[in-house]
N, CA, C and O atoms as a GROMACS GRO file, in nm:
protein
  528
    1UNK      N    1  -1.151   2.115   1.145
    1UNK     CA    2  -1.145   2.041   1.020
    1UNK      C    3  -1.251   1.932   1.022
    1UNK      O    4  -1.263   1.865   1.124
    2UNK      N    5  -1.338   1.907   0.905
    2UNK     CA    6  -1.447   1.793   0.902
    2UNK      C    7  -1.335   1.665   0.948
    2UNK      O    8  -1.213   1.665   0.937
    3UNK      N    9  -1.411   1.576   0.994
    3UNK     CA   10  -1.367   1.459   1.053
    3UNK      C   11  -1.358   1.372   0.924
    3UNK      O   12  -1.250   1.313   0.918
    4UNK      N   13  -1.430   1.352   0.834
    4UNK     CA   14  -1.420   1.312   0.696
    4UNK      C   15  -1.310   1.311   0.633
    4UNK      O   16  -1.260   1.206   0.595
    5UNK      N   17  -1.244   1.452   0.609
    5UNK     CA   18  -1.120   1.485   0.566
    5UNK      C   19  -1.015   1.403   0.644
    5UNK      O   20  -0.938   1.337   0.575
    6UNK      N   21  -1.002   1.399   0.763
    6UNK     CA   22  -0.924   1.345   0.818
    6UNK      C   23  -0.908   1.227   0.808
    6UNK      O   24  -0.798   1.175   0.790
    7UNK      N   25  -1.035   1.156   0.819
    7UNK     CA   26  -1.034   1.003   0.773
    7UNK      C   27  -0.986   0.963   0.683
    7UNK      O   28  -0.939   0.849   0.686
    8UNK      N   29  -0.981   1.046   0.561
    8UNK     CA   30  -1.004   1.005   0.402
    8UNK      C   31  -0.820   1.022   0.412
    8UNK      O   32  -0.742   0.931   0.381
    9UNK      N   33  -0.782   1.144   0.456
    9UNK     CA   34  -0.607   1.186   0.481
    9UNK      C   35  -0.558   1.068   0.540
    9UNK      O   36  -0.464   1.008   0.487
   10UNK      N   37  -0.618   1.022   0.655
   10UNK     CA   38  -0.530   0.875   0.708
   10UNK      C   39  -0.535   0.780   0.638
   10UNK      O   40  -0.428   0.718   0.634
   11UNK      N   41  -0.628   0.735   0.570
   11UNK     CA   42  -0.633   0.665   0.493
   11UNK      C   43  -0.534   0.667   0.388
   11UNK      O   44  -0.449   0.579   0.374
   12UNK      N   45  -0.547   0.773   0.314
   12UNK     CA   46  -0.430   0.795   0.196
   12UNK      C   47  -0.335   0.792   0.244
   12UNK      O   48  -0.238   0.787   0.169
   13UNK      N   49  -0.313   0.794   0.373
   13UNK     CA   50  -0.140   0.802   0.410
   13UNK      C   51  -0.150   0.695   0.412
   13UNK      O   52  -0.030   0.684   0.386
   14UNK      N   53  -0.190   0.571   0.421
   14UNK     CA   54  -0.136   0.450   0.433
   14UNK      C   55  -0.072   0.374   0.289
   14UNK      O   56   0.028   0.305   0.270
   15UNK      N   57  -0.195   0.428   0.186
   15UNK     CA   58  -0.160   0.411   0.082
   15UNK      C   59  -0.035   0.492   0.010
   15UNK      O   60   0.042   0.446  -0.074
   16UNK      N   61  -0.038   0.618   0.064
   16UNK     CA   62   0.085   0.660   0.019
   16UNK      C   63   0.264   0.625   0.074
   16UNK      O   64   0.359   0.682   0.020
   17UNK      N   65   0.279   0.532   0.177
   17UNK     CA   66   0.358   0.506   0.255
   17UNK      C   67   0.402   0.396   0.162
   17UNK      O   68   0.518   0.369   0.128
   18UNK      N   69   0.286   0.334   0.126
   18UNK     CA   70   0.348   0.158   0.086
   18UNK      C   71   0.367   0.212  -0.054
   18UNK      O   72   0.474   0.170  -0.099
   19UNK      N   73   0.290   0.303  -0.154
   19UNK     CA   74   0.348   0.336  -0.256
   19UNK      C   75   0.484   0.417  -0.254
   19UNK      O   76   0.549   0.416  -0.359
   20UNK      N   77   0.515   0.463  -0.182
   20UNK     CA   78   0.656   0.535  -0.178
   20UNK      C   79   0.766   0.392  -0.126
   20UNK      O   80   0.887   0.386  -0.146
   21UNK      N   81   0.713   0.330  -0.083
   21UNK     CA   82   0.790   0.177  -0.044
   21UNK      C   83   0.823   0.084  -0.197
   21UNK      O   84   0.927   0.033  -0.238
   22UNK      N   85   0.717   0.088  -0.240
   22UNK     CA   86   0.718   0.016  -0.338
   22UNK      C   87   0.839   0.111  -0.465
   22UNK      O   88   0.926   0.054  -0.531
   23UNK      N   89   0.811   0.249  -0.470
   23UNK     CA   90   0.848   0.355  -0.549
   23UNK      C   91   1.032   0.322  -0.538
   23UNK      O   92   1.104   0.281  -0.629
   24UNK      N   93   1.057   0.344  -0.449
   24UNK     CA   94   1.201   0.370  -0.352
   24UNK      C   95   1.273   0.217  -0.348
   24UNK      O   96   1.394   0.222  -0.365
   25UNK      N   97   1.215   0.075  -0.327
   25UNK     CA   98   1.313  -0.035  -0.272
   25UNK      C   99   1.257  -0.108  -0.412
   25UNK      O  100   1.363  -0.133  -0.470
   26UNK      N  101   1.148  -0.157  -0.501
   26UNK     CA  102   1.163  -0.220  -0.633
   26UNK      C  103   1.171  -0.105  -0.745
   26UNK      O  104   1.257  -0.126  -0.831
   27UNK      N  105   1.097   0.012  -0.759
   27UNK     CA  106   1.110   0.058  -0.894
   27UNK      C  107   1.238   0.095  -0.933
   27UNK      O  108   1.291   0.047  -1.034
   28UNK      N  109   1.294   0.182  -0.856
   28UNK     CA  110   1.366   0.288  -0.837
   28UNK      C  111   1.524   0.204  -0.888
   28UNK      O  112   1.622   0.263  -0.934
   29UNK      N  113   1.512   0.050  -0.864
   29UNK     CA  114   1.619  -0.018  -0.939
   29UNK      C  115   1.638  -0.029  -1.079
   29UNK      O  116   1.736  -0.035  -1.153
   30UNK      N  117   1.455  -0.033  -1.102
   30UNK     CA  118   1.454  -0.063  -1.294
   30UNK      C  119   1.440   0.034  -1.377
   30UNK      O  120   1.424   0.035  -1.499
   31UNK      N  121   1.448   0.140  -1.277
   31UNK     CA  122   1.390   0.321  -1.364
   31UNK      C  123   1.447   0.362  -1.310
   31UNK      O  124   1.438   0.386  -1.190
   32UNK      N  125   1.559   0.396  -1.409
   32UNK     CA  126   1.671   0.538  -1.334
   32UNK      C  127   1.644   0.650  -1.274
   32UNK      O  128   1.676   0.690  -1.162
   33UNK      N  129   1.546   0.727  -1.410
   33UNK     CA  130   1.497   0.847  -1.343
   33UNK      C  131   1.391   0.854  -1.200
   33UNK      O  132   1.312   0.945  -1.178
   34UNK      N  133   1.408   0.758  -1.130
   34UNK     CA  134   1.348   0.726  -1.031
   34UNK      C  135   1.450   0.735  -0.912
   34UNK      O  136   1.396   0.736  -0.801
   35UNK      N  137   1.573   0.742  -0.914
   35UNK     CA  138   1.696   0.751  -0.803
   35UNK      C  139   1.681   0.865  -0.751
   35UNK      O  140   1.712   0.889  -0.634
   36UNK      N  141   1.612   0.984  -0.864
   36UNK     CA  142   1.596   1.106  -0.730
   36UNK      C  143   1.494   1.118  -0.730
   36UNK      O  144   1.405   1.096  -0.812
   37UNK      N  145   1.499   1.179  -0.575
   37UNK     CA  146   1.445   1.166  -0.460
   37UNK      C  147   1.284   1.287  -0.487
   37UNK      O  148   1.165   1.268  -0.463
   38UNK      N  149   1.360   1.413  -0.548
   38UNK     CA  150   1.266   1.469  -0.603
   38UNK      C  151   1.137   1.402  -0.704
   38UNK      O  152   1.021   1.424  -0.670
   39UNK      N  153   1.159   1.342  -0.795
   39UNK     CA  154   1.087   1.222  -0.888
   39UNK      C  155   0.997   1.233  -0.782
   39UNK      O  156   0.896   1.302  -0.770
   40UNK      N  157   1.070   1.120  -0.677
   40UNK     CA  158   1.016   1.017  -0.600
   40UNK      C  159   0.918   1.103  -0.528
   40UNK      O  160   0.810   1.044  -0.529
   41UNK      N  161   0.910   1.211  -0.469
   41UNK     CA  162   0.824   1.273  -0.424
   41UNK      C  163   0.725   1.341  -0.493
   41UNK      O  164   0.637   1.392  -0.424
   42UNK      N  165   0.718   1.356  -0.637
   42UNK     CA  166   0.639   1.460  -0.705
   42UNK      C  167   0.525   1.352  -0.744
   42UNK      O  168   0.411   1.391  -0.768
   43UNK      N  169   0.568   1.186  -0.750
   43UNK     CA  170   0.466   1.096  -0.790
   43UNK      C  171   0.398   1.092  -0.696
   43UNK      O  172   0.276   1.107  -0.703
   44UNK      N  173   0.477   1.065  -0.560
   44UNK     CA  174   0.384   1.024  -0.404
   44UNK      C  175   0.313   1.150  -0.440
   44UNK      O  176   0.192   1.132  -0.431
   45UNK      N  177   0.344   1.263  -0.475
   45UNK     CA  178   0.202   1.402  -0.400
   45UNK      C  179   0.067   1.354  -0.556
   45UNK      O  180  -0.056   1.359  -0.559
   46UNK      N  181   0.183   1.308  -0.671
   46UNK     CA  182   0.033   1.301  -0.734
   46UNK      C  183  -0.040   1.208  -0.712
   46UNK      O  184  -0.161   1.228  -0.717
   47UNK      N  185   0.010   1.073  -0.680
   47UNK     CA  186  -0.064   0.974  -0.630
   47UNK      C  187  -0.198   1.000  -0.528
   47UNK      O  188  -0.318   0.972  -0.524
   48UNK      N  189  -0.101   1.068  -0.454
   48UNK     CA  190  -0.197   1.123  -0.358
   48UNK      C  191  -0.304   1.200  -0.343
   48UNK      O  192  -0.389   1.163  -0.262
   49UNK      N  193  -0.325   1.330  -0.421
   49UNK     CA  194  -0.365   1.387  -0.482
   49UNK      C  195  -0.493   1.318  -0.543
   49UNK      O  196  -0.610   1.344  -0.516
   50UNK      N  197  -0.442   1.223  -0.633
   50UNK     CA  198  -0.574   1.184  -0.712
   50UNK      C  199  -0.634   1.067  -0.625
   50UNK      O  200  -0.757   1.068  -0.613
   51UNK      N  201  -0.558   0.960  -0.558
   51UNK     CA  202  -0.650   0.911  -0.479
   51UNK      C  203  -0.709   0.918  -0.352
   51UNK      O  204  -0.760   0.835  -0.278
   52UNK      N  205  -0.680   1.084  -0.344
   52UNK     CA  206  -0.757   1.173  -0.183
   52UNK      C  207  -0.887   1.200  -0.282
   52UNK      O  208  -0.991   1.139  -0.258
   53UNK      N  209  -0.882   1.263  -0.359
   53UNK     CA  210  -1.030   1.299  -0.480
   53UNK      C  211  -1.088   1.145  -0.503
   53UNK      O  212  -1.207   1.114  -0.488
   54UNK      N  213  -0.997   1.067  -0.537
   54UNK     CA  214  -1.097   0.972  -0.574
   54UNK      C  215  -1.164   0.913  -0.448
   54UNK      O  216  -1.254   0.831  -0.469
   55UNK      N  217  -1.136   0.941  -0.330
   55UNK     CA  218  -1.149   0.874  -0.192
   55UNK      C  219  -1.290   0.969  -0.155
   55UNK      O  220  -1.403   0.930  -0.126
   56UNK      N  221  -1.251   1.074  -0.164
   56UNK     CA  222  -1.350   1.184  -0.117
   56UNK      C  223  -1.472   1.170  -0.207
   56UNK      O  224  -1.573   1.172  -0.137
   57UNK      N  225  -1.506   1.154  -0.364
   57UNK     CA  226  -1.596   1.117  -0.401
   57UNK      C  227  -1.690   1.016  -0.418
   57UNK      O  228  -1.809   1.029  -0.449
   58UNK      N  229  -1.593   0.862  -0.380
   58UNK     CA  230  -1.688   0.770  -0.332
   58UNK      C  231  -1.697   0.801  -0.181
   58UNK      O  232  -1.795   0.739  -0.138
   59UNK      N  233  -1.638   0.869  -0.086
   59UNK     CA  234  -1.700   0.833   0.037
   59UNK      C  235  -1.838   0.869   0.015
   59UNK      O  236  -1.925   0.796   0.064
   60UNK      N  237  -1.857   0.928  -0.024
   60UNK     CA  238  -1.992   1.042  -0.026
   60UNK      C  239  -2.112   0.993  -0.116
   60UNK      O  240  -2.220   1.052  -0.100
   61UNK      N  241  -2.105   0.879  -0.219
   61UNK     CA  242  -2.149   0.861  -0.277
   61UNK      C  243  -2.212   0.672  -0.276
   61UNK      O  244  -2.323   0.620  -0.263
   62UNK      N  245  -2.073   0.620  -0.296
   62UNK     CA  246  -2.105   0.420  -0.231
   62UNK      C  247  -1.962   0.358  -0.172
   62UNK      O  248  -1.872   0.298  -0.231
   63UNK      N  249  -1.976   0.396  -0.034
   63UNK     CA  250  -1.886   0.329   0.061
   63UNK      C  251  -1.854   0.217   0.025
   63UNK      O  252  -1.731   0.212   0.022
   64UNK      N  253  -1.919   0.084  -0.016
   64UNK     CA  254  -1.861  -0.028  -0.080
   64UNK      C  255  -1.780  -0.024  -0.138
   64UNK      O  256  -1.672  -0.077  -0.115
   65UNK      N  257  -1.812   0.046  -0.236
   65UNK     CA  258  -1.759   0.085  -0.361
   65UNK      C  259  -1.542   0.140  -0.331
   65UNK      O  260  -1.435   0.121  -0.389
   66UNK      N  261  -1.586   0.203  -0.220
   66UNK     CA  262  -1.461   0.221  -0.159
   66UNK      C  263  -1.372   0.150  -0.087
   66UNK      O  264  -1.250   0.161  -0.076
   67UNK      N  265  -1.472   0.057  -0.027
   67UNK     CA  266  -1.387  -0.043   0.054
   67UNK      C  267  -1.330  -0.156  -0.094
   67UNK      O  268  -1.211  -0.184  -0.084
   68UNK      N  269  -1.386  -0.204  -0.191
   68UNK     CA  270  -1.379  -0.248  -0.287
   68UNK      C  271  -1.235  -0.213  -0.353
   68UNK      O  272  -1.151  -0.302  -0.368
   69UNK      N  273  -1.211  -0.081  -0.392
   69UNK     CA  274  -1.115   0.016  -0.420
   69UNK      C  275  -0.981   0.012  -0.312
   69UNK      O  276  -0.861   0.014  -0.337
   70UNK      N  277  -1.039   0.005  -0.210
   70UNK     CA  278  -0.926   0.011  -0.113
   70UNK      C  279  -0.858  -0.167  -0.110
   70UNK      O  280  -0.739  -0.198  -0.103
   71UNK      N  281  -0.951  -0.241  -0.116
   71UNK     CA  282  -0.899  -0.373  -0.138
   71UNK      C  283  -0.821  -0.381  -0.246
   71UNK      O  284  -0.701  -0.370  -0.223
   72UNK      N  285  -0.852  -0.396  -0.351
   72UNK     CA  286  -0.807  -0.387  -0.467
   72UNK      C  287  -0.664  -0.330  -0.491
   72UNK      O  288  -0.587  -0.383  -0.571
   73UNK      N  289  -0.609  -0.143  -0.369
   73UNK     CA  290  -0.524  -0.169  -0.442
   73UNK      C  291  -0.388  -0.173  -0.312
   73UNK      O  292  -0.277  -0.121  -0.307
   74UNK      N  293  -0.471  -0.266  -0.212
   74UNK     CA  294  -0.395  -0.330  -0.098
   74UNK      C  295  -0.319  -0.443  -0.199
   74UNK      O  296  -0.202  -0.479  -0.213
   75UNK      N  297  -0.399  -0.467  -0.239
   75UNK     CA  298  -0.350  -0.627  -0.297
   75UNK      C  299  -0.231  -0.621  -0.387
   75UNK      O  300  -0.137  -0.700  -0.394
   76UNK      N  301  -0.256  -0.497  -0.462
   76UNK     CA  302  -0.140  -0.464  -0.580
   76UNK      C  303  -0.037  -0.401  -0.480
   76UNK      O  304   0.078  -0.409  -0.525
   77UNK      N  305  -0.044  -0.355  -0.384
   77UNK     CA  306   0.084  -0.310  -0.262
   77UNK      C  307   0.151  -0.430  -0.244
   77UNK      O  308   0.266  -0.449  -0.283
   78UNK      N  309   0.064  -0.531  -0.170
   78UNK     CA  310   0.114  -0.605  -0.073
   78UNK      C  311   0.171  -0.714  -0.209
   78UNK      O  312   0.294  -0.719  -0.212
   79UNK      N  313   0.109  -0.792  -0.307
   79UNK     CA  314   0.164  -0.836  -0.399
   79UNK      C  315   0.282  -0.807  -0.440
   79UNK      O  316   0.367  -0.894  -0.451
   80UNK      N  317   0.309  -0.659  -0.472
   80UNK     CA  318   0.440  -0.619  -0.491
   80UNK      C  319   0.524  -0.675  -0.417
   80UNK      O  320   0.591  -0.774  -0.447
   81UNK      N  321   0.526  -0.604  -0.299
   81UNK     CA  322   0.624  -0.615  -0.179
   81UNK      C  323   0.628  -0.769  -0.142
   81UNK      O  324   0.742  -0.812  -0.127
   82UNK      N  325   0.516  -0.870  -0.123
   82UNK     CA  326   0.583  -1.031  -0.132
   82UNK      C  327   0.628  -1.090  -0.255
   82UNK      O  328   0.619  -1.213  -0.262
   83UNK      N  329   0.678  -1.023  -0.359
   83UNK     CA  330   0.780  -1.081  -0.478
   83UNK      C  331   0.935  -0.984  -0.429
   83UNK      O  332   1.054  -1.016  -0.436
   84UNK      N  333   0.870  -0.865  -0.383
   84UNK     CA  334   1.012  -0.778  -0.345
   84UNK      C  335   1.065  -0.870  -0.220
   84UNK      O  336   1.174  -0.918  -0.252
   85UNK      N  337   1.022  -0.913  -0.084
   85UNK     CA  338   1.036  -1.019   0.010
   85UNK      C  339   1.107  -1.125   0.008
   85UNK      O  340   1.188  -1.170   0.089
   86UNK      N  341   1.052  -1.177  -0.139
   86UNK     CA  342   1.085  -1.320  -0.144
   86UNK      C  343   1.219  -1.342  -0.214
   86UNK      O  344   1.288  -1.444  -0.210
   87UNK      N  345   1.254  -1.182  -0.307
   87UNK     CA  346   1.350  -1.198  -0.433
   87UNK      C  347   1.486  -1.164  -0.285
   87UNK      O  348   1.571  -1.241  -0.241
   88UNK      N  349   1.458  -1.042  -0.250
   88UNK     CA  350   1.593  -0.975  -0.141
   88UNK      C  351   1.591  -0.986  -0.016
   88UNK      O  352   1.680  -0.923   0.041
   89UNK      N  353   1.500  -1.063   0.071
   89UNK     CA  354   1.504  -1.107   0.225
   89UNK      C  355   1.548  -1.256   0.230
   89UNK      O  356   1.664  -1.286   0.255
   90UNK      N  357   1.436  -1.365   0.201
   90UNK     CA  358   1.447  -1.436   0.209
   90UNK      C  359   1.539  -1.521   0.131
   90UNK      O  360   1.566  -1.629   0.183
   91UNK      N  361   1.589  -1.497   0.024
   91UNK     CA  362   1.730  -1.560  -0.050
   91UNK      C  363   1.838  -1.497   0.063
   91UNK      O  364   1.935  -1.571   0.084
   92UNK      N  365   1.837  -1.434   0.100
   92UNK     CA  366   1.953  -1.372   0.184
   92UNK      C  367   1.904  -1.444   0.320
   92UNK      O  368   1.935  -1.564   0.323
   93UNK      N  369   1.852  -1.409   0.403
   93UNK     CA  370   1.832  -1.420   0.529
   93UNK      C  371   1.829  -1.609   0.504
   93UNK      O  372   1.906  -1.656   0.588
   94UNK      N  373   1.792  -1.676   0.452
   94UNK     CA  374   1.791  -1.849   0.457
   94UNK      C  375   1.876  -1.898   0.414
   94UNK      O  376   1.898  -2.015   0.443
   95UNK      N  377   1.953  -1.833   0.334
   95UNK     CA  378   2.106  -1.836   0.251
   95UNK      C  379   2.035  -1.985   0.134
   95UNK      O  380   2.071  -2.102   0.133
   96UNK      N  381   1.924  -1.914   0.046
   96UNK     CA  382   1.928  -2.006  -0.052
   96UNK      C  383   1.879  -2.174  -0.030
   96UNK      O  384   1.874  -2.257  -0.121
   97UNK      N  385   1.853  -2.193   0.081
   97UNK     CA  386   1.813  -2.323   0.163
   97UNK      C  387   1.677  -2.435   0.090
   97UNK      O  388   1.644  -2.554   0.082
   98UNK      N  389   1.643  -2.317   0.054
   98UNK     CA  390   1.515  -2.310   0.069
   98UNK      C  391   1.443  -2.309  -0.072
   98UNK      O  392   1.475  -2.206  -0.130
   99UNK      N  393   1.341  -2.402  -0.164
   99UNK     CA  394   1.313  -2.326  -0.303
   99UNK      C  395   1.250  -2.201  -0.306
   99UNK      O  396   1.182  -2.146  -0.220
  100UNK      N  397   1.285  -2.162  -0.427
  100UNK     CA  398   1.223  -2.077  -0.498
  100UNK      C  399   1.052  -2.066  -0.410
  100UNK      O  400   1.026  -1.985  -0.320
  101UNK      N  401   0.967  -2.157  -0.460
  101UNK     CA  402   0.832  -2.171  -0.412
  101UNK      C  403   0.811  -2.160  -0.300
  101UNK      O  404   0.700  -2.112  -0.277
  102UNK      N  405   0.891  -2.193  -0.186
  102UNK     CA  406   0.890  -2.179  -0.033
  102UNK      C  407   0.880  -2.079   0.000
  102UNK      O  408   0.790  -2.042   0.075
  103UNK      N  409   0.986  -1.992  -0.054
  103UNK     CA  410   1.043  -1.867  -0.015
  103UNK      C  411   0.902  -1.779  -0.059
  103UNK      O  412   0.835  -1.720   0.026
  104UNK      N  413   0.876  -1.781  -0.166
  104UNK     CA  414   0.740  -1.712  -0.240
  104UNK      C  415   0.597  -1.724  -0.176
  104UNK      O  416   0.507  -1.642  -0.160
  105UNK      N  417   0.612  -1.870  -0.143
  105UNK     CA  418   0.447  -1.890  -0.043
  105UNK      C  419   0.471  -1.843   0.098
  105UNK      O  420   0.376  -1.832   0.175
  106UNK      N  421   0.608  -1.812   0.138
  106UNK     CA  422   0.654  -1.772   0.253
  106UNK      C  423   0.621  -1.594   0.268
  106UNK      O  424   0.589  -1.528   0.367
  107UNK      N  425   0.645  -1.558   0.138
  107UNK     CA  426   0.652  -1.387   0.142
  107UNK      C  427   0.447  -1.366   0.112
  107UNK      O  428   0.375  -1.283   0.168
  108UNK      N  429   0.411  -1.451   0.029
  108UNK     CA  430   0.237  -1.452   0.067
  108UNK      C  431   0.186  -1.434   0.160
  108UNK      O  432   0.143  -1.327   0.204
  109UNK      N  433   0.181  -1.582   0.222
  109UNK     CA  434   0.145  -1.552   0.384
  109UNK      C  435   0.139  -1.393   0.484
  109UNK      O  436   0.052  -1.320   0.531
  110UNK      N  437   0.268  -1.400   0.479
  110UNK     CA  438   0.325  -1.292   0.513
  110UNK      C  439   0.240  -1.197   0.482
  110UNK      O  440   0.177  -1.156   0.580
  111UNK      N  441   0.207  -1.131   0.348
  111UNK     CA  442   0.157  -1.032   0.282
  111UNK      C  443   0.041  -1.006   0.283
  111UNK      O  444  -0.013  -0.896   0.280
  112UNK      N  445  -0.012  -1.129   0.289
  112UNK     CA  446  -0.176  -1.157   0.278
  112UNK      C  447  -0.225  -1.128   0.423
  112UNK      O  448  -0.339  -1.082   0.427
  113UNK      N  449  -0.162  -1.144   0.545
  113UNK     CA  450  -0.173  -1.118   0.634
  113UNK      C  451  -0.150  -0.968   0.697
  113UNK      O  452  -0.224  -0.935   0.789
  114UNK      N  453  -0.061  -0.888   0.656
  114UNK     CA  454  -0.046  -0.758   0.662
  114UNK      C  455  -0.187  -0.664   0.560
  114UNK      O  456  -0.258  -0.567   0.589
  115UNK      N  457  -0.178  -0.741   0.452
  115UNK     CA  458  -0.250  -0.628   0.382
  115UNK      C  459  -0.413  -0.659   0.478
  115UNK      O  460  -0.493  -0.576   0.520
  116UNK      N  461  -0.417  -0.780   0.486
  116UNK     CA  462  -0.594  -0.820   0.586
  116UNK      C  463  -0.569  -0.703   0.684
  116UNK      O  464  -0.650  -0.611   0.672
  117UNK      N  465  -0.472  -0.687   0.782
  117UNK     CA  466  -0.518  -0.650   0.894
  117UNK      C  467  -0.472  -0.485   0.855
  117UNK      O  468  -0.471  -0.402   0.945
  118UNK      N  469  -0.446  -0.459   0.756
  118UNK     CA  470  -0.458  -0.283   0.690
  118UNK      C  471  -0.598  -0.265   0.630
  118UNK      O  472  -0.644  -0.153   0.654
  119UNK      N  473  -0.684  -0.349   0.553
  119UNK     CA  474  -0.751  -0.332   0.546
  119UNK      C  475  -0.874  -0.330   0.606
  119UNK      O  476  -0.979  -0.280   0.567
  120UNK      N  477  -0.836  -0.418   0.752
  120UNK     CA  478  -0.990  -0.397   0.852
  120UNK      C  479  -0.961  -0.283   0.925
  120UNK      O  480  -1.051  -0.213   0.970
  121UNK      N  481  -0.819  -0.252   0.947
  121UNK     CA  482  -0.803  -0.125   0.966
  121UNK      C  483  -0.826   0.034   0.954
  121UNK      O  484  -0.845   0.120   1.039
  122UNK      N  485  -0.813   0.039   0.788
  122UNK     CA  486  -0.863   0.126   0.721
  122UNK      C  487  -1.022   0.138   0.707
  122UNK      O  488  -1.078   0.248   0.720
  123UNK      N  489  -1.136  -0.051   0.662
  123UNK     CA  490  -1.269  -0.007   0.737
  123UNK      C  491  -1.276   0.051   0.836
  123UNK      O  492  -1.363   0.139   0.843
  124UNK      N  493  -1.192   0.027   0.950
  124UNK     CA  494  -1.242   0.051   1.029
  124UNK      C  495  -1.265   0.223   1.092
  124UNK      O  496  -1.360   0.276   1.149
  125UNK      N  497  -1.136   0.271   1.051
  125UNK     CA  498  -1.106   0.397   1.031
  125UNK      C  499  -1.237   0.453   0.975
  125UNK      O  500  -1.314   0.506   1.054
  126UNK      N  501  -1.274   0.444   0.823
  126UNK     CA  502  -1.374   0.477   0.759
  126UNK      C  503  -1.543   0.481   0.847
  126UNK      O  504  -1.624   0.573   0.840
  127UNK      N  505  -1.554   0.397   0.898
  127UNK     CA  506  -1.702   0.380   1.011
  127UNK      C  507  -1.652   0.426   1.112
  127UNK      O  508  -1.726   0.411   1.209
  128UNK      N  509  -1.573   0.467   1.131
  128UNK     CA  510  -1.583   0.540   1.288
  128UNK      C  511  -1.685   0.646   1.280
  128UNK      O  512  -1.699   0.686   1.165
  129UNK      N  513  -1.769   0.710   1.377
  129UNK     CA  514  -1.837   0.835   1.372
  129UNK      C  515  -1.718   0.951   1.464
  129UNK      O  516  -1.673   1.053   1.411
  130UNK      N  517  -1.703   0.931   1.525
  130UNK     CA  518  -1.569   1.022   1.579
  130UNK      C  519  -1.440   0.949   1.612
  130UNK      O  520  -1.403   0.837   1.645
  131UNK      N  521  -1.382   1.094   1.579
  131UNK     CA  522  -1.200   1.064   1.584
  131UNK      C  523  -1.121   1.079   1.722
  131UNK      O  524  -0.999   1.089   1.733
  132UNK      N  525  -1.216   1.079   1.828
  132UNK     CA  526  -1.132   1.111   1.954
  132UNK      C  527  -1.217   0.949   2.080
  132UNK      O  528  -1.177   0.934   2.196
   0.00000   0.00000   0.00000
């Protein structure tokens, strides 16, 4: 298998992990037809799907352009998930202690820090010349 493919596949799995995260623990509360499981999987394959094509045509064309793309929609992941953080962990786990704003710059941090080190990750993935 080209080493390309593979890259571009790991890659999308990362993105497809946190979108099925996001899909499954916030949507899936405010959109019914989202409780099954089937749904939930037919979006992850299209998701996937279109941003393996869209991955595969900028690799090939302006790598920036991709890392750009890949930032972009770290941010809309990880954003999600530190309002999902801040609404159902941290009201629970501090028992309310704590404001509103604490709890929120608390689930940032947090977020901003995960999505950084996915995304030097994923560069990094991307510039590798071999996979072994």
């Amino acid at each position: 298998m080209d080493p390309k493919l593979i890259k571009l596949f790991l890659v999308c799995s990362f993105h497809l992990v946190l979108f099925y995260l996001l899909l499954h623990f916030k949507f899936s509360k405010r959109f019914i037809f989202l409780k099954n499981i089937f749904v939930k999987i037919v979006f992850s394959i299209i998701f996937f799907l279109i941003f393996f094509f869209l991955n595969n045509l900028l690799y090939d064309n302006n790598k920036y352009t991709l890392y750009i793309i890949h930032a972009a929609f770290l941010t809309i992941w990880y954003t999600e998930l530190a309002f999902y953080l801040e609404k159902h962990f941290w009201r629970d786990f501090l028992q309310n202690q704590l404001p509103f704003s604490i709890n929120l710059l608390l689930s940032f941090v947090l977020m901003i820090n995960a999505g950084y080190f996915t995304l030097m990750f994923i560069i990094r993935i991307l510039e590798t010349n071999r996979l072994y």
